[in-house]
N, CA, C and O atoms as a GROMACS GRO file, in nm:
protein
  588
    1UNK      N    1   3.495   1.976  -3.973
    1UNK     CA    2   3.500   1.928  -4.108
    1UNK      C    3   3.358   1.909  -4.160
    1UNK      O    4   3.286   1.830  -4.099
    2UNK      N    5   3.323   1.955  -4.238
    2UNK     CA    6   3.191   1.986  -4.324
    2UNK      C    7   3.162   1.823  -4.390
    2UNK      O    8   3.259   1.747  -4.401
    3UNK      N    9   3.017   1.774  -4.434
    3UNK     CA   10   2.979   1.622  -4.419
    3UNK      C   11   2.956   1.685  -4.543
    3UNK      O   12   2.918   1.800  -4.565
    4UNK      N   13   2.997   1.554  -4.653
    4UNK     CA   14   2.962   1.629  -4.811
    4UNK      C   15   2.834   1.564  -4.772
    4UNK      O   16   2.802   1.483  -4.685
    5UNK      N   17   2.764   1.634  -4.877
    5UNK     CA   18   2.625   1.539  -4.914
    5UNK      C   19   2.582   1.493  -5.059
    5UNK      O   20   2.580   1.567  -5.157
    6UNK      N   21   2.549   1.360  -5.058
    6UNK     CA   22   2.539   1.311  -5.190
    6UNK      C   23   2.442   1.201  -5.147
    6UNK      O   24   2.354   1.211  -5.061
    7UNK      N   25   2.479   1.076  -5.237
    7UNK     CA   26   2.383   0.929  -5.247
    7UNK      C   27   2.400   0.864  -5.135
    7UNK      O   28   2.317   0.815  -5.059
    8UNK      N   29   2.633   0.872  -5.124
    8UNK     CA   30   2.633   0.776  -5.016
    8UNK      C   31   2.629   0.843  -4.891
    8UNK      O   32   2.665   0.773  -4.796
    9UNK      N   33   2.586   0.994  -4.857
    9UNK     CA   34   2.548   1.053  -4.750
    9UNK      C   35   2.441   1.072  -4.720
    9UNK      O   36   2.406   1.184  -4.684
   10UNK      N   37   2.320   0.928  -4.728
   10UNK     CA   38   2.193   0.989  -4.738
   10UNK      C   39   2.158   0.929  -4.571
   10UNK      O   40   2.186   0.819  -4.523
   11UNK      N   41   2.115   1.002  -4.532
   11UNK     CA   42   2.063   0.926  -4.375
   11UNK      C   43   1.951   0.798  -4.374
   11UNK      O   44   1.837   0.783  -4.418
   12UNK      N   45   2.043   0.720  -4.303
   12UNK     CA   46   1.968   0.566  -4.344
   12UNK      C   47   1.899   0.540  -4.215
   12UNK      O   48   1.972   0.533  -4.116
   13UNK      N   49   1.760   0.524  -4.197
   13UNK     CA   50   1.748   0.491  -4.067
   13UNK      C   51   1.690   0.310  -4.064
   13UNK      O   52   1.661   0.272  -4.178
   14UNK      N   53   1.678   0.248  -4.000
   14UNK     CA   54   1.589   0.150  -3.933
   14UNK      C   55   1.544   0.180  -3.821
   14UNK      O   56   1.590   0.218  -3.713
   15UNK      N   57   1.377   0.138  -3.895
   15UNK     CA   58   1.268   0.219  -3.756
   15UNK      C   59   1.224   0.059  -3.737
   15UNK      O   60   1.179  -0.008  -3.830
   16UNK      N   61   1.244   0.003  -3.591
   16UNK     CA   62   1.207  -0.146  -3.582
   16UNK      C   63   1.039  -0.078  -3.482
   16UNK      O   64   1.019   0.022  -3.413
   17UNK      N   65   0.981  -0.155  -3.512
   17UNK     CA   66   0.864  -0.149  -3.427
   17UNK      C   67   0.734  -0.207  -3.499
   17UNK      O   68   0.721  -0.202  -3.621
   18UNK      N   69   0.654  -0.256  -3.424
   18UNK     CA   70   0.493  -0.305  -3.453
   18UNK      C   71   0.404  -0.248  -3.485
   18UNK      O   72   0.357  -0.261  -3.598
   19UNK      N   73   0.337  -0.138  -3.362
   19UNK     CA   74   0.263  -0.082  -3.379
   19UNK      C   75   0.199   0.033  -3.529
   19UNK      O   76   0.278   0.058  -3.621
   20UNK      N   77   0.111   0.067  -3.530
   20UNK     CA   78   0.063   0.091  -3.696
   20UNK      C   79   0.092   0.271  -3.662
   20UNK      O   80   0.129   0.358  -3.742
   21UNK      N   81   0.058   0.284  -3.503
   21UNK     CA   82   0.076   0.457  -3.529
   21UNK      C   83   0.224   0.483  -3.512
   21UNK      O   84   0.255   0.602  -3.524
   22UNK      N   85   0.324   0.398  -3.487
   22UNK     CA   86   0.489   0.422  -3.514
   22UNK      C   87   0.527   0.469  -3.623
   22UNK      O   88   0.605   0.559  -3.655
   23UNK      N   89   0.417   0.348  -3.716
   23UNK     CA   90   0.501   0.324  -3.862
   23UNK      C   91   0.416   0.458  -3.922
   23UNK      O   92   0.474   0.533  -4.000
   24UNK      N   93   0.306   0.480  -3.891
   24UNK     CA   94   0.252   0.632  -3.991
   24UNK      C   95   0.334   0.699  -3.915
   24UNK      O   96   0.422   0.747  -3.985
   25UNK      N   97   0.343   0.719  -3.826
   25UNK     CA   98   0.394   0.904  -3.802
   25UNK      C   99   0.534   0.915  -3.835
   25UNK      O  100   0.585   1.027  -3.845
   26UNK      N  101   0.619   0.784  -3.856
   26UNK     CA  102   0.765   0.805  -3.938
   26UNK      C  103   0.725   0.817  -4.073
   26UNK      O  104   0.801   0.893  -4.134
   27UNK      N  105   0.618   0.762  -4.153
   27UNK     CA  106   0.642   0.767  -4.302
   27UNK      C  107   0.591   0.912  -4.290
   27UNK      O  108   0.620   0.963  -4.399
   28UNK      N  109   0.531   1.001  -4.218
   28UNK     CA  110   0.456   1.116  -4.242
   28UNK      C  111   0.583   1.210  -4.208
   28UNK      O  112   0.608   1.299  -4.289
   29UNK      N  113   0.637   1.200  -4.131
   29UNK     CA  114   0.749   1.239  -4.128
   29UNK      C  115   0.862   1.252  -4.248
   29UNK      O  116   0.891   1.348  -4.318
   30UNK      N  117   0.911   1.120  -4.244
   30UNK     CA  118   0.993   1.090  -4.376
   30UNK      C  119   0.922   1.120  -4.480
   30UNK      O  120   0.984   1.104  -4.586
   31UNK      N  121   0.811   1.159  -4.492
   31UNK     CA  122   0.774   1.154  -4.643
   31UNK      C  123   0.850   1.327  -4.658
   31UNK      O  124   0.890   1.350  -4.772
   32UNK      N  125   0.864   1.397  -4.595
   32UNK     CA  126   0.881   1.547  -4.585
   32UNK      C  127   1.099   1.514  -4.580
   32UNK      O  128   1.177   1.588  -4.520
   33UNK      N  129   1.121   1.445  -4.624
   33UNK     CA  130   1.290   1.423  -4.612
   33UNK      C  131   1.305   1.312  -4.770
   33UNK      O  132   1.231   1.239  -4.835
   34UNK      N  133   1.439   1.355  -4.776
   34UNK     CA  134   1.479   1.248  -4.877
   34UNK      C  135   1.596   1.145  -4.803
   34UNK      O  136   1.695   1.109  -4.868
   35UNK      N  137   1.578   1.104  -4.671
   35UNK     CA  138   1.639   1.028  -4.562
   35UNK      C  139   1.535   0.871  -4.591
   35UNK      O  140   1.416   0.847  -4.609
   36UNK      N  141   1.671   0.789  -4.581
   36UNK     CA  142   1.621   0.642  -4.670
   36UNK      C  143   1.539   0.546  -4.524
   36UNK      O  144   1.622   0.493  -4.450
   37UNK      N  145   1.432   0.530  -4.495
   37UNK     CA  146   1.353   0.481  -4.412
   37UNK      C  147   1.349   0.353  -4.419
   37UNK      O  148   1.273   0.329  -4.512
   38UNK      N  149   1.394   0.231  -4.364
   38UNK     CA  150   1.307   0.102  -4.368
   38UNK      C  151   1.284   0.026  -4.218
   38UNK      O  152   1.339   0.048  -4.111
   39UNK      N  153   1.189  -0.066  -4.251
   39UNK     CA  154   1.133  -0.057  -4.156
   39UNK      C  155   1.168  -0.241  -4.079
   39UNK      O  156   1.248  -0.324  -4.119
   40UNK      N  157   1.097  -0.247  -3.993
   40UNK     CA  158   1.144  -0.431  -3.946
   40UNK      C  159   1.019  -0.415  -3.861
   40UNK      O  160   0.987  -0.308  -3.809
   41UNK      N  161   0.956  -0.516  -3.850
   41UNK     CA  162   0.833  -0.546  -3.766
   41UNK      C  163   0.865  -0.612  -3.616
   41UNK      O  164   0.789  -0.611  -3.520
   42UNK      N  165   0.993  -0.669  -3.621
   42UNK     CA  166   1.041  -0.725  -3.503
   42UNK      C  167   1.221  -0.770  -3.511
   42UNK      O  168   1.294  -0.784  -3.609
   43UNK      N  169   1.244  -0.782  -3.372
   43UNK     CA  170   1.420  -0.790  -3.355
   43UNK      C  171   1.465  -0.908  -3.499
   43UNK      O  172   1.556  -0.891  -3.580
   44UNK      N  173   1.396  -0.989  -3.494
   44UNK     CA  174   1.406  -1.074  -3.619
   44UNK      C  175   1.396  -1.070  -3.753
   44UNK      O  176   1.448  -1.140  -3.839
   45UNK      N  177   1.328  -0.986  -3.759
   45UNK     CA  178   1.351  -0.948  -3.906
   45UNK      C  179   1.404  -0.830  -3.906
   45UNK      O  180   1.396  -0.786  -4.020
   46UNK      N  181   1.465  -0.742  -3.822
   46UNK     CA  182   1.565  -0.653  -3.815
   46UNK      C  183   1.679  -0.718  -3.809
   46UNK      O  184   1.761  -0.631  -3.840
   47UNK      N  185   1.754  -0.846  -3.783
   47UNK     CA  186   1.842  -0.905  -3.778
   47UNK      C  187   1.906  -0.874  -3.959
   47UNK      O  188   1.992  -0.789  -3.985
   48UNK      N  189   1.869  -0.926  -4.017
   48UNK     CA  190   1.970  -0.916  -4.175
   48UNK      C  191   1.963  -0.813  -4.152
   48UNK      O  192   2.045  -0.802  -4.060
   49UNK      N  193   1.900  -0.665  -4.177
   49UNK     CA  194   1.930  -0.549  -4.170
   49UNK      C  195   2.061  -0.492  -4.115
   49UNK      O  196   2.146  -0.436  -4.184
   50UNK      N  197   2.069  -0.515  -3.973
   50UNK     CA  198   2.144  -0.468  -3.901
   50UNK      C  199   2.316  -0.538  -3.948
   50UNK      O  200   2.424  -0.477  -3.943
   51UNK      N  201   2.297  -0.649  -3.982
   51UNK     CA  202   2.427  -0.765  -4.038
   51UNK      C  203   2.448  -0.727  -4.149
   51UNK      O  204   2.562  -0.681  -4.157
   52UNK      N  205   2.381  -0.722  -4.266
   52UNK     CA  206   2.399  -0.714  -4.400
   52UNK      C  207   2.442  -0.583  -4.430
   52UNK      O  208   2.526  -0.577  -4.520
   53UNK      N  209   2.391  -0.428  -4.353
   53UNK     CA  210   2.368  -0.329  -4.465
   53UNK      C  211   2.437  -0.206  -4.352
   53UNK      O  212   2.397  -0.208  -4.236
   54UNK      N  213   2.501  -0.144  -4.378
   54UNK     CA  214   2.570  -0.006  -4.275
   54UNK      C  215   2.418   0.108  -4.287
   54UNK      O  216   2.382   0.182  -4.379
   55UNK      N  217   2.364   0.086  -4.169
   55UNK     CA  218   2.243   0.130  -4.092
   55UNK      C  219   2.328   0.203  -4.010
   55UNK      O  220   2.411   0.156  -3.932
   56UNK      N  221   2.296   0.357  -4.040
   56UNK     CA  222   2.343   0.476  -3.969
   56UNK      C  223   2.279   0.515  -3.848
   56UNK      O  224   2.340   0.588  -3.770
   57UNK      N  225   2.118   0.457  -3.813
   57UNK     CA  226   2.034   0.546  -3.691
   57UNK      C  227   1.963   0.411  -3.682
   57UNK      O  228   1.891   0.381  -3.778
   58UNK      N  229   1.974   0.328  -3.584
   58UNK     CA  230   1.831   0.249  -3.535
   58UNK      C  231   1.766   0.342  -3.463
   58UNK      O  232   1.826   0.437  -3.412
   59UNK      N  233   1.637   0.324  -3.453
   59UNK     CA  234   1.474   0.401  -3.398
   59UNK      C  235   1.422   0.272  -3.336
   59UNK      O  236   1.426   0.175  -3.411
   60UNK      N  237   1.375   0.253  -3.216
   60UNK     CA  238   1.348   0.146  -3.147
   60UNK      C  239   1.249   0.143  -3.100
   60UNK      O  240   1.254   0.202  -2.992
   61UNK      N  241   1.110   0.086  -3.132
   61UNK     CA  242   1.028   0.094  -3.022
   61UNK      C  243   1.078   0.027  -2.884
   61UNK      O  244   1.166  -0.059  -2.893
   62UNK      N  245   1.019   0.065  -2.740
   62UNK     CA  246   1.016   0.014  -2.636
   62UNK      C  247   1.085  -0.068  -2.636
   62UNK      O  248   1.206  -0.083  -2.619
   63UNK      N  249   0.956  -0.159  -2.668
   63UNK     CA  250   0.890  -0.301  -2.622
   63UNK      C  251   0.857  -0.353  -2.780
   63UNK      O  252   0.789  -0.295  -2.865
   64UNK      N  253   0.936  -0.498  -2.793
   64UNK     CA  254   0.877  -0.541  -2.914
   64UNK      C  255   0.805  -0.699  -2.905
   64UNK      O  256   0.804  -0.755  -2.796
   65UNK      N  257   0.760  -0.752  -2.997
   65UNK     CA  258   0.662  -0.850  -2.998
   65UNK      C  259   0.806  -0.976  -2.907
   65UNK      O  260   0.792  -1.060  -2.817
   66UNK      N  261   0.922  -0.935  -2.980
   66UNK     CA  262   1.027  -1.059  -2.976
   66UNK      C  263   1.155  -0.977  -2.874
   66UNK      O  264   1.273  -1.009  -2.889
   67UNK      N  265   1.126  -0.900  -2.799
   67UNK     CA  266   1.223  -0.841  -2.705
   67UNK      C  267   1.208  -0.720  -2.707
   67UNK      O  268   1.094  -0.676  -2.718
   68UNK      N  269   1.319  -0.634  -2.695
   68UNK     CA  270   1.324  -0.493  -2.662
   68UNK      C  271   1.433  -0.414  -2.660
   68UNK      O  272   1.534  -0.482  -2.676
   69UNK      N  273   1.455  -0.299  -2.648
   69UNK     CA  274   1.522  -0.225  -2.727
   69UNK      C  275   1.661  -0.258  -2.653
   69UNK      O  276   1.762  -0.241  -2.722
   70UNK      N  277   1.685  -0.310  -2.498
   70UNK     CA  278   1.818  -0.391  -2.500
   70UNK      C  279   1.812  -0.485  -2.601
   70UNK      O  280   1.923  -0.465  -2.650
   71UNK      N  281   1.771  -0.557  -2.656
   71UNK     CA  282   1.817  -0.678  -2.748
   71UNK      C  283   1.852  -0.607  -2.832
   71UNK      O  284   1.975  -0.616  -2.834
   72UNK      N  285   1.820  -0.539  -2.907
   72UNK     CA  286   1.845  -0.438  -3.030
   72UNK      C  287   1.982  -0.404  -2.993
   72UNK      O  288   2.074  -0.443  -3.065
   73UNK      N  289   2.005  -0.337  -2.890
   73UNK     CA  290   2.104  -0.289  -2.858
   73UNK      C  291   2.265  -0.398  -2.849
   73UNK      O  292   2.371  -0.374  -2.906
   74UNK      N  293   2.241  -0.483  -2.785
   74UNK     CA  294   2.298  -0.607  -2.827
   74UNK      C  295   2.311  -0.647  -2.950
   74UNK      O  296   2.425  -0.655  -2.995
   75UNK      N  297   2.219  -0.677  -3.019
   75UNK     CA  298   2.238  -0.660  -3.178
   75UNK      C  299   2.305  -0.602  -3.261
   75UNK      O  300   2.345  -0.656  -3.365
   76UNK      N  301   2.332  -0.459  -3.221
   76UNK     CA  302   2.416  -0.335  -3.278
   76UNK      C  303   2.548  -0.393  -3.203
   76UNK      O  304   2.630  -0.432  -3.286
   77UNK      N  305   2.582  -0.406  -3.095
   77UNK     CA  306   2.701  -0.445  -3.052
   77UNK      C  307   2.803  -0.560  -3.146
   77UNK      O  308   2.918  -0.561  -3.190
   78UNK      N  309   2.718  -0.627  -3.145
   78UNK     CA  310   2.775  -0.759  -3.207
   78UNK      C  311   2.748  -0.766  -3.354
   78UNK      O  312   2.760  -0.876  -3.408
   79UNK      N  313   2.718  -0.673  -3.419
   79UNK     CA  314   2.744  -0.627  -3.573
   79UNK      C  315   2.842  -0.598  -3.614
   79UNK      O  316   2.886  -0.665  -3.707
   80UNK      N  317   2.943  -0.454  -3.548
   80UNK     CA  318   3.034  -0.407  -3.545
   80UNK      C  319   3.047  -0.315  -3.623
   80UNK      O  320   3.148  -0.270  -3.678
   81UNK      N  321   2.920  -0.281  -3.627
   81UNK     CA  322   2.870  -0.184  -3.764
   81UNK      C  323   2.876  -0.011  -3.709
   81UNK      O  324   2.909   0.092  -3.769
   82UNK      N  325   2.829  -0.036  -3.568
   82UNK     CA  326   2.805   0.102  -3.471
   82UNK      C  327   2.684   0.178  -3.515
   82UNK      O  328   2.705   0.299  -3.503
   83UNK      N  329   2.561   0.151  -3.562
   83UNK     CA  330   2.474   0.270  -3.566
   83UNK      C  331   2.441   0.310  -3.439
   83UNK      O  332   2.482   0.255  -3.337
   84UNK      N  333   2.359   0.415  -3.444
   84UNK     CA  334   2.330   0.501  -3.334
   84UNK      C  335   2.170   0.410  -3.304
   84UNK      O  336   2.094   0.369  -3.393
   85UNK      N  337   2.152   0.398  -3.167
   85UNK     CA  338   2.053   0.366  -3.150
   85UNK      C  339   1.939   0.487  -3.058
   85UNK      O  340   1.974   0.556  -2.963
   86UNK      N  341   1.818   0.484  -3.114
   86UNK     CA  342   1.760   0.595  -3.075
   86UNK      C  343   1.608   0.477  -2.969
   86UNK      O  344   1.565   0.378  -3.030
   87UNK      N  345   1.579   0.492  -2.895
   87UNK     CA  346   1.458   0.417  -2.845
   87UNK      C  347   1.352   0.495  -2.816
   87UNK      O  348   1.374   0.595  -2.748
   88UNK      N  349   1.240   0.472  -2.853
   88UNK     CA  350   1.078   0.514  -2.902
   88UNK      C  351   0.984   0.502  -2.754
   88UNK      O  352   0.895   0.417  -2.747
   89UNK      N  353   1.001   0.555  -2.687
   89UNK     CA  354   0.867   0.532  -2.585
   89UNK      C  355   0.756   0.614  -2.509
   89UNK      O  356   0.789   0.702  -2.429
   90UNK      N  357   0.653   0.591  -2.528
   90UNK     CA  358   0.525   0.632  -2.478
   90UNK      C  359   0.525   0.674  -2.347
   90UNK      O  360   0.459   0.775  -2.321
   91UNK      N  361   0.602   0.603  -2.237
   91UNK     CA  362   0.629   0.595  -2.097
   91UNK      C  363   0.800   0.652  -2.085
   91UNK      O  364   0.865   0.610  -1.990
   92UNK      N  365   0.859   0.736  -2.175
   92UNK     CA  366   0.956   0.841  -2.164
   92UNK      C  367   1.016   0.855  -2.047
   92UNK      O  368   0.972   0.970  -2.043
   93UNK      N  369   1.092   0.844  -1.921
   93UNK     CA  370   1.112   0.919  -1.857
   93UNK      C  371   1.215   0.935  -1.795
   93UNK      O  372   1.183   0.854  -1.708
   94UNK      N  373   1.358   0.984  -1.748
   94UNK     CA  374   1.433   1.004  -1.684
   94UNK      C  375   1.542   0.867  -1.646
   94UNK      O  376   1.666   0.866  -1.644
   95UNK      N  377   1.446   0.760  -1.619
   95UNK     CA  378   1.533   0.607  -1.574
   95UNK      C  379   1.550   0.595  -1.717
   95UNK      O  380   1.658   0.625  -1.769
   96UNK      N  381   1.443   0.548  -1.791
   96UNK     CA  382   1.475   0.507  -1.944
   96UNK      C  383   1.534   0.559  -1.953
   96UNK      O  384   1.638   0.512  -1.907
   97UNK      N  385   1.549   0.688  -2.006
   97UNK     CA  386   1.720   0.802  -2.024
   97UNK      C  387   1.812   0.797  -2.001
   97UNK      O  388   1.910   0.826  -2.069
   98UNK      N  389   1.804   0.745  -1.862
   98UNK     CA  390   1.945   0.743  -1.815
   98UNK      C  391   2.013   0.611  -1.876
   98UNK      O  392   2.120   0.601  -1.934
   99UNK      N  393   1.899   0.492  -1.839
   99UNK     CA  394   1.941   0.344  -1.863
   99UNK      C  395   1.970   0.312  -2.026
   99UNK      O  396   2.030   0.207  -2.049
  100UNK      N  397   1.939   0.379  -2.117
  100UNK     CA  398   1.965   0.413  -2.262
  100UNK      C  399   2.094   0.422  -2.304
  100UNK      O  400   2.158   0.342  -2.372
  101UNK      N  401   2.138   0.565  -2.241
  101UNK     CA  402   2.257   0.611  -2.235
  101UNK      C  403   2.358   0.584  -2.174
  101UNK      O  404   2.463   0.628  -2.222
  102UNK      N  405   2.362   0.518  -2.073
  102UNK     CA  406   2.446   0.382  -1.951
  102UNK      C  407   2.486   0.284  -2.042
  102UNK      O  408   2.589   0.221  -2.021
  103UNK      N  409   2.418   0.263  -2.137
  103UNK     CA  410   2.404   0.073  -2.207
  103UNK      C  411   2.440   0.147  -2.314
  103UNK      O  412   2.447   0.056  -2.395
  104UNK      N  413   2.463   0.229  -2.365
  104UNK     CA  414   2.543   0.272  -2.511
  104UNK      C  415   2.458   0.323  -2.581
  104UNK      O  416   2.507   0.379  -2.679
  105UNK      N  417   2.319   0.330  -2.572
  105UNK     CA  418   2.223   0.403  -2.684
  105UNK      C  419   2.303   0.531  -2.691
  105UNK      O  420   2.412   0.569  -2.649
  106UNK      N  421   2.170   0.599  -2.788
  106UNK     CA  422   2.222   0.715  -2.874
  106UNK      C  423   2.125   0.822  -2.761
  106UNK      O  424   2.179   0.909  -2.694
  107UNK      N  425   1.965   0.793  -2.757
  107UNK     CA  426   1.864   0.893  -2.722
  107UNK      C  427   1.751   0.865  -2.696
  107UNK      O  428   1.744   0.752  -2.744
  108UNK      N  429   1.632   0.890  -2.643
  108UNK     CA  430   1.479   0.860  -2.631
  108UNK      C  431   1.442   0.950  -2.727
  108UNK      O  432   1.511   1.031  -2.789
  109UNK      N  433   1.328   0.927  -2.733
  109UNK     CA  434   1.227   0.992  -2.782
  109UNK      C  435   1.093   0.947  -2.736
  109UNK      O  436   1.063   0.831  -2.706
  110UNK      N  437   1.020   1.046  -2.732
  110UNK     CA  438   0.870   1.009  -2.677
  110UNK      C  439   0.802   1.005  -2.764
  110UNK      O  440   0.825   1.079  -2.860
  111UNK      N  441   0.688   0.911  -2.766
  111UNK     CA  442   0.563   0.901  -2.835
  111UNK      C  443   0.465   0.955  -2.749
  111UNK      O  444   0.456   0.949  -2.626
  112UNK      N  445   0.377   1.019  -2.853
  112UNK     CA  446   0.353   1.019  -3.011
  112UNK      C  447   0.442   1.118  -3.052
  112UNK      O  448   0.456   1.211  -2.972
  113UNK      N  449   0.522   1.124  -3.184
  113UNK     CA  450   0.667   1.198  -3.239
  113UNK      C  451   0.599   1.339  -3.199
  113UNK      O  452   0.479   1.348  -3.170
  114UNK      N  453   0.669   1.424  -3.199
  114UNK     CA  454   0.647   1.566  -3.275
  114UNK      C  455   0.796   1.603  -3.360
  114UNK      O  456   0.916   1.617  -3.336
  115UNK      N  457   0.717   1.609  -3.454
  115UNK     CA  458   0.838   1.543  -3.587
  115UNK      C  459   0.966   1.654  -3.598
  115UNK      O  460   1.075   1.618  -3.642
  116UNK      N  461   0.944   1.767  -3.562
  116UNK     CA  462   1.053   1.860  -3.534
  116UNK      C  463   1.148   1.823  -3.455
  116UNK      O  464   1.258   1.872  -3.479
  117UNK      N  465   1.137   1.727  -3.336
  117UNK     CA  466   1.203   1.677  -3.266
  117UNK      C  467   1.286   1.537  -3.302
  117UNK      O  468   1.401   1.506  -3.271
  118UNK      N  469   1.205   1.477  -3.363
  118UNK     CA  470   1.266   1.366  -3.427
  118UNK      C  471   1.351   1.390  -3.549
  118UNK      O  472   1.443   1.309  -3.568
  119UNK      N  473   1.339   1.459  -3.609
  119UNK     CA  474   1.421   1.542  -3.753
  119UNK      C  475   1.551   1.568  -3.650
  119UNK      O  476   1.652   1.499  -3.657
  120UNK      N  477   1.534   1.676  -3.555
  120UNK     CA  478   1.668   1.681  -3.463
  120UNK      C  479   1.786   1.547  -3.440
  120UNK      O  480   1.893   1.518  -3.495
  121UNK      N  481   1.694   1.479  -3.318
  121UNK     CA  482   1.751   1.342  -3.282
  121UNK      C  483   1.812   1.282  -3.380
  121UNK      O  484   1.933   1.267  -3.365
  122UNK      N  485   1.755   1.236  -3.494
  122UNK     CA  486   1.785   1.153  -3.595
  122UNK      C  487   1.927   1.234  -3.651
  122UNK      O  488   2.032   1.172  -3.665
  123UNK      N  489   1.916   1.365  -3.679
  123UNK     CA  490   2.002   1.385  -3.767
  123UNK      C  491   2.113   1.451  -3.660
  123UNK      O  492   2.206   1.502  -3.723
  124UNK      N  493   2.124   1.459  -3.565
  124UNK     CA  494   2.272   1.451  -3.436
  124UNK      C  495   2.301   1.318  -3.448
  124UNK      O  496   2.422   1.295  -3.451
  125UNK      N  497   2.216   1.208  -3.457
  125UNK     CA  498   2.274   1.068  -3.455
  125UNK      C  499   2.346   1.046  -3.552
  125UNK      O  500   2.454   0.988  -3.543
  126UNK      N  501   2.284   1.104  -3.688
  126UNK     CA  502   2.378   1.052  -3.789
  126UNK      C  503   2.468   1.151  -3.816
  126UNK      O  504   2.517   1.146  -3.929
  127UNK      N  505   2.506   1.245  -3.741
  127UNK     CA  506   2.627   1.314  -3.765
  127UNK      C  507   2.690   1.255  -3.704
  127UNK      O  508   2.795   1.218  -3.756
  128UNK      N  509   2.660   1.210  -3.554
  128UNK     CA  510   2.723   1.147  -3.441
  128UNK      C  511   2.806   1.024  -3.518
  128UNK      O  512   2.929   1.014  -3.510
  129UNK      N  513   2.702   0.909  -3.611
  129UNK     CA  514   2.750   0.825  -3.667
  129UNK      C  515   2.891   0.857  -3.744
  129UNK      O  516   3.003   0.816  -3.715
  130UNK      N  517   2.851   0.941  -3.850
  130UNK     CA  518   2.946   1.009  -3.976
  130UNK      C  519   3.082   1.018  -3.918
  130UNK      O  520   3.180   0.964  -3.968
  131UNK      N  521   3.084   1.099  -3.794
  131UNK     CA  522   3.169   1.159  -3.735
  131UNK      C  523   3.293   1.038  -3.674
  131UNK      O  524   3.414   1.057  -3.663
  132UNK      N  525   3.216   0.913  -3.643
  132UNK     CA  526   3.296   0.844  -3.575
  132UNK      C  527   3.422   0.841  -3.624
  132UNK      O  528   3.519   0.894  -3.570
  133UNK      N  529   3.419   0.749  -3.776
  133UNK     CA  530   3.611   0.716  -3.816
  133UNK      C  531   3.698   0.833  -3.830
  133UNK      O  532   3.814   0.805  -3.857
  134UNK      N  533   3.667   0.967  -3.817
  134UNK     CA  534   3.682   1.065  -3.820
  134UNK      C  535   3.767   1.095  -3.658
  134UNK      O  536   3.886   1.125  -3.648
  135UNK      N  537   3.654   1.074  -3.528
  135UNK     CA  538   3.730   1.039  -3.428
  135UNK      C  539   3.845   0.963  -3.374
  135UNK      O  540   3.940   0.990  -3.302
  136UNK      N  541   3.786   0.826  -3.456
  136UNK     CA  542   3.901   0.696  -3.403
  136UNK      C  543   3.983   0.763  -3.464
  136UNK      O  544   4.051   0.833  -3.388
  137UNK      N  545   4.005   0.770  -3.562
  137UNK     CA  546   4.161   0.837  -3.631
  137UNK      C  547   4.198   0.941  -3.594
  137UNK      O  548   4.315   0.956  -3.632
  138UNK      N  549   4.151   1.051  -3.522
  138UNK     CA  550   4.228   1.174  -3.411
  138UNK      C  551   4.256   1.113  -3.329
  138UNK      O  552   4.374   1.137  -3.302
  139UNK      N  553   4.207   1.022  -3.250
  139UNK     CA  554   4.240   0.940  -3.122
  139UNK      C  555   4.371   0.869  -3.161
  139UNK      O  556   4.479   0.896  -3.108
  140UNK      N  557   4.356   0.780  -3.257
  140UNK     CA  558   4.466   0.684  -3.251
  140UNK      C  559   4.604   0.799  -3.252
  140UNK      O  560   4.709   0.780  -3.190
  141UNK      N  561   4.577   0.911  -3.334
  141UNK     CA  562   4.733   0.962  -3.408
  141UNK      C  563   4.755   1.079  -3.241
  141UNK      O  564   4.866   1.117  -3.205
  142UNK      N  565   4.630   1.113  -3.169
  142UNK     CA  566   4.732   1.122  -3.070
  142UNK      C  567   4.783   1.023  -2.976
  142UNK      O  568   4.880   1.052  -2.906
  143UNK      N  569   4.715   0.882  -2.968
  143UNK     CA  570   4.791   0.835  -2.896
  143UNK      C  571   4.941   0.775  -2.970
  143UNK      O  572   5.033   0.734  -2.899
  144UNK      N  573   4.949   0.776  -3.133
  144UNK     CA  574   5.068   0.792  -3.125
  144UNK      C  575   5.164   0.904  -3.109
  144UNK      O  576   5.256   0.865  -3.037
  145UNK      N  577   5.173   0.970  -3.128
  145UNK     CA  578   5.206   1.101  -3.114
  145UNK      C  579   5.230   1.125  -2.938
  145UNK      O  580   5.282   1.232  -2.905
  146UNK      N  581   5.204   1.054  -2.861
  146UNK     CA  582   5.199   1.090  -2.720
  146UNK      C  583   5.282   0.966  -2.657
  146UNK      O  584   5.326   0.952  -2.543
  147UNK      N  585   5.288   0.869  -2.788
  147UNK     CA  586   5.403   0.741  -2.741
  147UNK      C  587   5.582   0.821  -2.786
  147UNK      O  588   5.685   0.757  -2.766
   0.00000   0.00000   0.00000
């Protein structure tokens, strides 16, 4: 089934993180997309975000001033909102990956971006997202259908 695209199909991300070369190489990025970017400096002021507003892709650094991308992840849990969570790290490798994807994330990504790659990630997540009520509702009608 084909994703229309319009206003309310615009890819929403929250990029939580500190550091100053995170936040340029997403706006340098995003500046090349019409995908709606905002940003949170820490798990705490990503909090209303994540509660208040249907956030399609979290982007996670690591390690943050006030926790880390499990807390985030926890955060998304207990929203009930479901974005995709993507986590940001410099030190990339195989355990993180695995331990990401074990705990419900969406994906890694390594720093520093190479933005072709992140354009990817981001936008499988938010199909991934899109796609969900789409799922639950094949799921549910076969499990009725199989009662």
């Amino acid at each position: 089934m084909p994703v229309p695209f319009g206003p309310e199909n615009t890819v929403s991300v929250l990029a939580i993180g500190h550091s100053e070369e995170y936040r340029t190489s997403l706006l340098d990025i995003f500046n090349r997309s019409k995908w709606n970017l905002q940003f949170a400096g820490s798990l705490r002021e990503a909090r209303p975000l994540l509660t208040g507003k249907r956030v399609a892709v979290v982007l996670c650094e690591n390690e943050l001033a006030d926790g880390g991308w499990i807390d985030v992840l926890n955060e998304i849990q207990a929203s009930g909102h479901s974005p995709r969570l993507i986590v940001a790290a410099s030190n990339a490798d195989e355990s993180l990956w695995a331990e990401v994807l074990n705990l419900g994330g969406y994906d890694v990504l390594e720093m520093p971006f190479q933005p072709q790659e992140v354009i990817r990630v981001l936008s499988l997540a938010w199909l991934h997202w899109r796609k969900q009520p789409v799922m639950q509702h094949a799921m549910a009608m076969t499990a009725v259908a199989a009662v």
